[in-house]
C-alpha positions as CSV (number, residue, x, y, z in Angstrom):
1,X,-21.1,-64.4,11.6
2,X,-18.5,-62.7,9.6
3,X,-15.1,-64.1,8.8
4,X,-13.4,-60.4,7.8
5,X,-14.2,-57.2,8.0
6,X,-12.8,-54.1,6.5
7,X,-13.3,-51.0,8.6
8,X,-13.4,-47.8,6.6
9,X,-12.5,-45.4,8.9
10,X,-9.3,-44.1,11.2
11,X,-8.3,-42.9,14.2
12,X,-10.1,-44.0,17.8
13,X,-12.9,-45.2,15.8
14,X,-10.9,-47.6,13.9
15,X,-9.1,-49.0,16.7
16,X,-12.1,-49.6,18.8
17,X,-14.4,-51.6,16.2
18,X,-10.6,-53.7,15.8
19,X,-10.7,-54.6,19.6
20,X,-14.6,-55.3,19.1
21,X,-13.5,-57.5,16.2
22,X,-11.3,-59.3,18.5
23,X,-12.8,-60.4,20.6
24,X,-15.2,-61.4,18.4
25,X,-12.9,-63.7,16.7
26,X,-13.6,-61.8,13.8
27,X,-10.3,-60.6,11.3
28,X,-9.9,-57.1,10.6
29,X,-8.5,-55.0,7.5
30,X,-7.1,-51.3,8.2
31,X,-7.2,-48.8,5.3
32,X,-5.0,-46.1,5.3
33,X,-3.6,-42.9,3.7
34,X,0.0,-42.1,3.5
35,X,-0.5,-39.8,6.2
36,X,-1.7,-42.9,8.5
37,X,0.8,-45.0,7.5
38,X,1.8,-45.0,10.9
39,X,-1.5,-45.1,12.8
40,X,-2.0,-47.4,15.7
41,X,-5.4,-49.1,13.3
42,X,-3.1,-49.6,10.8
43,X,-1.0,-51.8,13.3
44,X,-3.4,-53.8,15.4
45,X,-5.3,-54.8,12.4
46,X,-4.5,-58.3,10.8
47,X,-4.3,-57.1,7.7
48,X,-3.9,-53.4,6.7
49,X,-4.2,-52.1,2.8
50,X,-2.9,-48.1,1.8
51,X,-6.1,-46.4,-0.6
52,X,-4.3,-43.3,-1.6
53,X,-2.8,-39.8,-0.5
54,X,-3.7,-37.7,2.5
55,X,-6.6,-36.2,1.0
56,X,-9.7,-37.6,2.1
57,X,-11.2,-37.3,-1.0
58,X,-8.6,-39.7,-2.2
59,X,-8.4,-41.7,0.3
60,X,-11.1,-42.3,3.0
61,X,-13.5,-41.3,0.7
62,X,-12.5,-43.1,-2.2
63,X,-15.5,-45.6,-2.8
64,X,-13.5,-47.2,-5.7
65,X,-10.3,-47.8,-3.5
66,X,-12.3,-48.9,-0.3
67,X,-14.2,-51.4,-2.7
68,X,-11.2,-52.9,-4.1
69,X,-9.2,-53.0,-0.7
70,X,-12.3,-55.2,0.4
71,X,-12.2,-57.3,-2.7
72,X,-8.2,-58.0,-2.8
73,X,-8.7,-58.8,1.0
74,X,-11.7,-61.1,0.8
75,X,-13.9,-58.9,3.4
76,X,-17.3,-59.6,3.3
77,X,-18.3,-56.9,6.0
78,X,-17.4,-53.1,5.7
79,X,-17.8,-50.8,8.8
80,X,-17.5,-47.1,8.2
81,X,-17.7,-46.0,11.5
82,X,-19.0,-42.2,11.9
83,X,-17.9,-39.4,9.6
84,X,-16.2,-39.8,6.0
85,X,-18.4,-42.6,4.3
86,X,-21.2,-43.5,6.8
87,X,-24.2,-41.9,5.9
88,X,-22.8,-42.4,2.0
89,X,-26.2,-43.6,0.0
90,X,-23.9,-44.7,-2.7
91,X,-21.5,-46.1,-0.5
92,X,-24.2,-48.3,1.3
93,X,-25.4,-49.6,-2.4
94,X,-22.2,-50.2,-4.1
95,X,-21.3,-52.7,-0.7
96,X,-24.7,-54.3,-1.7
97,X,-23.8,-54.4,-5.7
98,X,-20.5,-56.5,-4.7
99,X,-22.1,-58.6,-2.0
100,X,-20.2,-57.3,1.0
101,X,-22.2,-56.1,4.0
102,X,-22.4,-52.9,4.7
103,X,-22.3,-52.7,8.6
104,X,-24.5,-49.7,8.7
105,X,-28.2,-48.0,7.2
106,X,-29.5,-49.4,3.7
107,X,-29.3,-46.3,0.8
108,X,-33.4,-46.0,1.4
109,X,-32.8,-45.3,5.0
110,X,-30.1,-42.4,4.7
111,X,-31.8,-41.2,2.0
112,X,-34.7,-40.8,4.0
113,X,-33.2,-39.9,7.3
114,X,-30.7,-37.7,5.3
115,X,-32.7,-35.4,3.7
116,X,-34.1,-33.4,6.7
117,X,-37.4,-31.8,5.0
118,X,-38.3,-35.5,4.4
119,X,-37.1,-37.1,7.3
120,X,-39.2,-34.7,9.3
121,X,-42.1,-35.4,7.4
122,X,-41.3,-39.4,7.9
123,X,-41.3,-38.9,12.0
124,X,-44.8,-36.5,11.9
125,X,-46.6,-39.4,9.9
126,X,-44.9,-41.5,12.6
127,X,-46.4,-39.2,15.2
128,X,-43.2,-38.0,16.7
129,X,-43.1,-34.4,17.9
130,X,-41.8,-32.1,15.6
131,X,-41.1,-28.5,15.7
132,X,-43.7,-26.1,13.6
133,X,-42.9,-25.3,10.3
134,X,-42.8,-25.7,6.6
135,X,-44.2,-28.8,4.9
136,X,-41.0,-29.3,3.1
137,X,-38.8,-26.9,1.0
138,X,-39.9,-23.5,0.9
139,X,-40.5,-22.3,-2.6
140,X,-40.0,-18.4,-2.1
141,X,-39.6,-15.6,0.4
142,X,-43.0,-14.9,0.1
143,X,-44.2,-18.7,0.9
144,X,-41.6,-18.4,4.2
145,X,-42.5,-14.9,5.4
146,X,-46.6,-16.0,5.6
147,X,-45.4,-19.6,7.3
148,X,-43.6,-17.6,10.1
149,X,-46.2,-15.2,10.8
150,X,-48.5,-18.0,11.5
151,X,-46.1,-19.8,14.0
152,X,-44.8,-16.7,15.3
153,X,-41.2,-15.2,15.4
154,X,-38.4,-15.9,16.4
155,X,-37.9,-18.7,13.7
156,X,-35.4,-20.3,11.9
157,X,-34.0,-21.1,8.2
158,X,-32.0,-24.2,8.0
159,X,-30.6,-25.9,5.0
160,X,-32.0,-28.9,3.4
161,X,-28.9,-30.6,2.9
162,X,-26.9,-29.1,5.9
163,X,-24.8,-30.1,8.9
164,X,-22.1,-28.2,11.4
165,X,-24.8,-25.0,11.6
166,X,-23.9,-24.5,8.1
167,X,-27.1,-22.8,6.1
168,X,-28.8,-22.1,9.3
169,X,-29.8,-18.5,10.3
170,X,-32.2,-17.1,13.2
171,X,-35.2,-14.8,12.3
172,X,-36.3,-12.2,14.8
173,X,-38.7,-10.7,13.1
174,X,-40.3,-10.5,9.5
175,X,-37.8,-7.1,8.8
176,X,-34.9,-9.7,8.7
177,X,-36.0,-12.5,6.8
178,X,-34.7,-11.5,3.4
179,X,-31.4,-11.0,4.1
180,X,-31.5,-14.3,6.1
181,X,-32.7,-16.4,3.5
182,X,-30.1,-15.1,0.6
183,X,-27.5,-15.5,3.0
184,X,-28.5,-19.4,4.2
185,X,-29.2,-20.0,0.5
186,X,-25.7,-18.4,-0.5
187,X,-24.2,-20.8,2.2
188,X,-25.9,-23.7,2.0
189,X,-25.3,-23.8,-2.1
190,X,-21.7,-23.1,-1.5
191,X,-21.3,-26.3,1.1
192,X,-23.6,-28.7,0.0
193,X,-24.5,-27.7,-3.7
194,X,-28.2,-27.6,-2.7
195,X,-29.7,-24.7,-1.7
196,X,-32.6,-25.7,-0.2
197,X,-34.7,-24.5,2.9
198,X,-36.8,-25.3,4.7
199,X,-38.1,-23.1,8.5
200,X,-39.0,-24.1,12.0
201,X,-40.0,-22.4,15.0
202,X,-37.2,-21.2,16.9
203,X,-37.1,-23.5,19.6
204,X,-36.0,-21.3,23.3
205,X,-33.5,-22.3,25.9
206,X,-32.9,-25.3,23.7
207,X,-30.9,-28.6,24.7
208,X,-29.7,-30.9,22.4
209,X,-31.2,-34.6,23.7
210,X,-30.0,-37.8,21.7
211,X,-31.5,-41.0,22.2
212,X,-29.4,-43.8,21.1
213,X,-31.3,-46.9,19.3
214,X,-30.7,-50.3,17.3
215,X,-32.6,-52.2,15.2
216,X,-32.5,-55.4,13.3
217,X,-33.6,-56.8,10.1
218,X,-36.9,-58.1,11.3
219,X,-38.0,-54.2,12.1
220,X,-37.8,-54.4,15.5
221,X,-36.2,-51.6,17.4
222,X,-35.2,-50.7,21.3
223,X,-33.4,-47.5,22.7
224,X,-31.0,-47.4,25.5
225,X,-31.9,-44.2,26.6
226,X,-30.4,-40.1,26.2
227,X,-27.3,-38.2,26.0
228,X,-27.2,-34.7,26.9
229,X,-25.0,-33.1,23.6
230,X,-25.7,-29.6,25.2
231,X,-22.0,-28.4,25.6
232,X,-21.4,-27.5,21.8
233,X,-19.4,-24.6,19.9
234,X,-20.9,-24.1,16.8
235,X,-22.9,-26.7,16.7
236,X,-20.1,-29.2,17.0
237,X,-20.2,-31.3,20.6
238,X,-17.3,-31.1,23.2
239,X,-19.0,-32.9,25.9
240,X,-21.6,-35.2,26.5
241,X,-23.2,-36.6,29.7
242,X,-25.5,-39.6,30.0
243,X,-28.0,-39.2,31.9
244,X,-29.0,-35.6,31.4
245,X,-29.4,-33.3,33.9
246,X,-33.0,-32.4,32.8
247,X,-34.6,-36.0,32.0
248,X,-36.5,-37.4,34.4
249,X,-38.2,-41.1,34.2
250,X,-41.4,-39.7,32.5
251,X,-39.6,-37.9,29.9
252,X,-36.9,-40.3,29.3
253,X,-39.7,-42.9,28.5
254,X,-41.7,-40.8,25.9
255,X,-38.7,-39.2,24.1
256,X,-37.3,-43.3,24.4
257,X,-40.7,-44.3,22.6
258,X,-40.8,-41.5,20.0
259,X,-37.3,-42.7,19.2
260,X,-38.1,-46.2,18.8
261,X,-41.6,-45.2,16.4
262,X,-39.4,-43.0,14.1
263,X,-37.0,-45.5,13.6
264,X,-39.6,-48.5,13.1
265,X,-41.3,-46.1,10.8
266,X,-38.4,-46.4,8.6
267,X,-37.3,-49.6,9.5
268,X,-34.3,-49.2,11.0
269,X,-31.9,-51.6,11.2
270,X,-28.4,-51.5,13.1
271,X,-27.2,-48.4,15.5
272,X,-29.0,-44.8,15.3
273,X,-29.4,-41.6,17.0
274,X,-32.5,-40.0,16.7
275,X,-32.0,-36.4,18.1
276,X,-34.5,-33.8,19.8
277,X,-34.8,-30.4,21.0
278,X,-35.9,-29.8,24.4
279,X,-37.0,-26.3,25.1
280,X,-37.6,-24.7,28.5
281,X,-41.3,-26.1,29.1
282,X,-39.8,-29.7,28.8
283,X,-41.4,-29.7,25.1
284,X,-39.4,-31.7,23.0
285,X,-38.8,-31.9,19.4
286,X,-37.3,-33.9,16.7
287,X,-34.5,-33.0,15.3
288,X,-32.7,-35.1,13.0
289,X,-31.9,-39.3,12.8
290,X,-28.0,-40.3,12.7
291,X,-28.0,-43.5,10.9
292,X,-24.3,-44.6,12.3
293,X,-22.4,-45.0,15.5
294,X,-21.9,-41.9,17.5
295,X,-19.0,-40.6,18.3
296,X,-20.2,-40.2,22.5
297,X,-21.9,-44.1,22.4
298,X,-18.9,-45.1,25.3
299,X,-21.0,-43.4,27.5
300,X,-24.2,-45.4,26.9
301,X,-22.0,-48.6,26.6
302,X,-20.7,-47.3,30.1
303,X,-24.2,-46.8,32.0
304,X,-26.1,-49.7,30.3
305,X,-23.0,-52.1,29.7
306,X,-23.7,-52.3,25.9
307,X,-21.4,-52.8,23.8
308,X,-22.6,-51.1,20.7
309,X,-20.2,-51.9,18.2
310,X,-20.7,-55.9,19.3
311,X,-24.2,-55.3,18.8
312,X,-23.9,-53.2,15.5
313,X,-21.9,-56.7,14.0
314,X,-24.4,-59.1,15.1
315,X,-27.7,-57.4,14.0
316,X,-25.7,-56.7,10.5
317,X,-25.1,-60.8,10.2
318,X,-28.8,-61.6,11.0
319,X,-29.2,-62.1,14.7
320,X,-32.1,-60.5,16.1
321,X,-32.1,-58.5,19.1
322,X,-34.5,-59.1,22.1
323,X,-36.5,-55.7,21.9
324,X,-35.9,-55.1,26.0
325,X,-35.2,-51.2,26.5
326,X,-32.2,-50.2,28.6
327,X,-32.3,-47.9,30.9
328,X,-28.5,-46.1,32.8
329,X,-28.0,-47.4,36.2
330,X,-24.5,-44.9,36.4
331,X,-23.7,-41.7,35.7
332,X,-21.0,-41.3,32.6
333,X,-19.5,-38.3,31.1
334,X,-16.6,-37.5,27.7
335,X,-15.1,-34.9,26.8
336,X,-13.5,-34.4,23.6
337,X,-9.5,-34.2,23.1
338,X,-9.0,-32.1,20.3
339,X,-5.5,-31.2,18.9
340,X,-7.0,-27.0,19.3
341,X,-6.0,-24.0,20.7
342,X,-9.1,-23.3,23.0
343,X,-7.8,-19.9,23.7
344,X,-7.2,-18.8,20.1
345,X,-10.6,-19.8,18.8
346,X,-9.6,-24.1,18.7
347,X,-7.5,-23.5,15.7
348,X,-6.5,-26.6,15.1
349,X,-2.9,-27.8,16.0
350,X,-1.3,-30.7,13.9
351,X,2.4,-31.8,14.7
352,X,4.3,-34.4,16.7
353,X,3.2,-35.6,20.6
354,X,6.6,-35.4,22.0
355,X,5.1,-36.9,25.4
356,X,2.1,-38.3,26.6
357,X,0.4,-40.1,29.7
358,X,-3.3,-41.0,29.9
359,X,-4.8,-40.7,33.0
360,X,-6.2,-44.0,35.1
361,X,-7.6,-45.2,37.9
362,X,-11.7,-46.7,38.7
363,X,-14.0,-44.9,36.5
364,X,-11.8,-43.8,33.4
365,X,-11.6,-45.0,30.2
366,X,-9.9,-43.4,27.3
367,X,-10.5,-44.1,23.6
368,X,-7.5,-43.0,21.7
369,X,-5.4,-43.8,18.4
370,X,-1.9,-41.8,19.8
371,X,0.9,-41.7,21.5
372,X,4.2,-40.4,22.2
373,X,6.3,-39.8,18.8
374,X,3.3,-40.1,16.7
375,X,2.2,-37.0,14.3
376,X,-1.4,-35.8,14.4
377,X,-1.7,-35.0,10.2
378,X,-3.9,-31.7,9.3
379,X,-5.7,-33.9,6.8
380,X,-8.1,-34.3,8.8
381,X,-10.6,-34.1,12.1
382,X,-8.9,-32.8,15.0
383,X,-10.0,-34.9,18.0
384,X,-7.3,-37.6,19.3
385,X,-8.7,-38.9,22.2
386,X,-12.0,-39.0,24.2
387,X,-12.0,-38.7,28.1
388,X,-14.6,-41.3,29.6
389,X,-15.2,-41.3,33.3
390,X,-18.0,-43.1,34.9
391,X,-19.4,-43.0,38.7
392,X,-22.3,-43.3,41.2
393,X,-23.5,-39.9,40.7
394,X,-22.9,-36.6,38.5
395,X,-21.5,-34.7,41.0
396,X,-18.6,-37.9,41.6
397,X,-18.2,-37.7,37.4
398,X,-17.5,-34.2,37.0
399,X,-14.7,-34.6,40.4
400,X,-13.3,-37.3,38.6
401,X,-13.0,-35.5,35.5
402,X,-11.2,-32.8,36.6
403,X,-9.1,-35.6,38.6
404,X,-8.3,-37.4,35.2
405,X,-7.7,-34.3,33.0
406,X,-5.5,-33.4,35.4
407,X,-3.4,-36.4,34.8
408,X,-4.1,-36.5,30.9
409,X,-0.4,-34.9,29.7
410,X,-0.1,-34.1,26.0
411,X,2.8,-32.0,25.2
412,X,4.2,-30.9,21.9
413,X,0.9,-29.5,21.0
414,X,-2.2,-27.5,22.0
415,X,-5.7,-29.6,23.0
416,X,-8.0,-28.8,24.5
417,X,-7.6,-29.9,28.0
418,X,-7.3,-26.7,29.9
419,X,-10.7,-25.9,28.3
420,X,-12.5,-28.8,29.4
421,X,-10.8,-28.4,33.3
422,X,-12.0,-24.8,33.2
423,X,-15.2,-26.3,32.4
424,X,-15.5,-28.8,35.2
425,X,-14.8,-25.6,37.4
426,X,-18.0,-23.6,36.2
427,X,-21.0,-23.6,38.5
428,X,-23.4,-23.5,35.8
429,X,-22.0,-26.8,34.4
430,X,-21.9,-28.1,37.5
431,X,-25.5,-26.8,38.4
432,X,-26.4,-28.8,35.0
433,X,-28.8,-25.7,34.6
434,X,-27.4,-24.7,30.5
435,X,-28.4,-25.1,27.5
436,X,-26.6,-25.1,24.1
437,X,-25.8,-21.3,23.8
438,X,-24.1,-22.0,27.4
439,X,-20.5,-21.7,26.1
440,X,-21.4,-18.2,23.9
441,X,-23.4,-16.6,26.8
442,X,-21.8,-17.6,29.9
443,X,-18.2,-19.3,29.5
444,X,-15.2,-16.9,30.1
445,X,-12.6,-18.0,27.6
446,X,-10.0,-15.1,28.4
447,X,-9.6,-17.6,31.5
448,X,-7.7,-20.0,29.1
449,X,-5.6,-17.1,28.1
């Protein structure tokens, strides 16, 4: 097992691989920019190193800095957590160039889970549904226009390299597609420097269906079941919901076991996400692979009792896990805290928490790196907590939800609290009958206003 390990993160996700670490008689090393000099990771750490100014990109994803904080430190384990450096290639490989474990996917495995043109083609040999499309990158207009009048309009072009719904546009018909495809290409090469595409069948009433897994070294892999990620703006997640709404027992096993074949098809080792679409027939679809921690696993830990992280550390110094699926036995639900103005688009809202209380009571957990007095910096993502609540039943979640965002007080700044209450309120959420153009189609925002 691991002596030290140096997380390479912030925030909630810092703090909760610390307490993991802790309890796990395992030290811990905090980095931090000089705008988290006074983050609560940097203080419940053992040891806590500063790797440059506020800027990410001098800071949390400074590979050279992170390195030499793990050298000066002795670490022999790095966790990224999710975001900044996780799904680094080059990260991964320079942590095996200086011996120190990378608590995370080998460079082979992002690479090949990163790429989305090839990670689709990795999960069809692996015979795991995919959604009709292009063999790969398209190579002209021409070559895309022919593809989609075989599968049949509505499709969509998405970008090779992309993420957040950025390089992504919807086809109707074949009278749109050039202007699509120079506008994702424009996009995409502005974002990601690649502007690559590749087109799918637009999938209909989609919702976005995760299956969490974990690996170890030996190749062997077991899921713990789906999260529902429907509720998104954007393409960026506000709540999620274990079980979902629209899984039953048949389906939750063959998504589970499509899961499990993509990621022994790349040997997978440690945590992962491999993500579908489920359209209205209760077809469903890969999507993409994560090949990190999650920023909604507290709800699987909640309705398997898993702890991920715990399990992350041990696979990542050897120990082999014993291949049993898990399956939820509860009914757990988070929303997202973010430091945003729902009713003026979730601009984001940086500044000082002048007062705070976090709700409590059976059912309720809260992952957060705040409180009262301390100052959310712009620098970077805006969420600051994440609202967990757990119970017999959906119907008892979402009541209990509204119960505890009730409670959850935040002042000083805008989150997005009201939105999520106004949420628990709708009878289409409650109904669990949406899918993930719910909040554009049928969610009154003038209601926060």
């Amino acid at each position: 097992m691991f002596k030290k390990i140096l997380i390479a993160n912030r925030g909630e996700i810092a703090l909760r691989i610390i307490r993991t670490c802790k309890e796990m008689e395992i030290k811990t090393v905090a980095i931090y920019s000089t705008a988290d000099k006074d983050s609560l990771h940097v203080r419940f750490a053992d040891e806590a190193v500063c790797i440059g100014a506020a800027s990410s990109a001098q800071s949390y994803l400074n590979i050279p800095n992170i390195i030499a904080a793990a050298e000066i430190t002795n670490a022999d384990a790095i966790h990224p957590g999710y975001g900044f450096l996780a799904e680094n290639a080059e990260f991964s490989s320079v942590c095996q160039e200086y011996g120190i474990k990378f608590i995370g996917a080998s460079p082979d495995m992002i690479n090949n889970m990163g790429d989305k043109a090839s990670a689709k083609a990795t999960m069809k040999a692996a015979n795991v549904p995919t959604i009709p499309g292009s063999e790969g990158l398209l190579d002209s207009i021409e070559q895309g226009k022919k593809i989609a009048k075989e599968i049949k309009y509505p499709v969509i072009l998405k970008a090779t390299a992309g993420g957040g719904g950025r390089g992504m546009r919807i086809v109707e018909d074949e009278g749109g597609f050039e202007k699509a495809w120079n506008d994702a290409k424009m996009e995409s090469g502005a974002a990601f420097g690649n502007d690559g595409l590749y087109l799918e069948k637009f999938v209909e009433e989609p919702r976005h269906i995760e299956v969490q897994v974990i690996g170890d070294s030996s190749g062997k892999v077991c899921h713990l079941s789906e999260r529902d990620c429907s509720i998104q703006r954007r393409h960026q997640k506000l709540v999620e919901e274990t079980p979902s709404p629209i899984v039953d027992d048949e389906l939750r096993e063959k998504m589970g076991q499509a899961a499990i074949a993509g990621a022994e098809a790349i040997k997978y080792e440690g945590a992962g996400t491999v993500e579908f679409l489920v359209d209205k027939h209760g077809d469903f679809y890969f999507m993409e692979m994560n090949t990190r921690i999650q920023v909604e696993h507290p709800i699987t830990e909640e309705v398997t009792d898993f702890d991920l992280i715990k399990e992350q550390i041990k696979v990542a110094s050897g120990i082999m896990i014993s291949g049993k699926n898990y399956y939820p036995n509860l009914y757990s639900m988070e929303c997202r805290i973010n430091a945003e103005d729902p009713a003026n688009g979730f601009r984001p809202c940086p500044g000082k928490i002048t007062n705070l209380h976090m709700p409590g009571g059976h059912g309720v957990r809260v992952d957060s790196h705040v409180y009262a007095g301390y100052v959310i910096p712009p620098n970077y993502d805006s969420m600051i907590a994440k609202l967990i609540i757990t119970g017999q039943s959906r119907e008892d979640v979402i009541v209990r939800m509204k119960r505890a965002l009730e409670e959850f007080v935040i002042e000083g700044i805008k989150t997005t609290i009201p939105f999520h209450i106004k949420l628990m309120e709708n009878e289409i959420f409650k109904s669990g009958k949406f899918t993930t153009k719910f909040l554009e189609e049928s969610f009154n925002f003038d209601d926060l206003k």
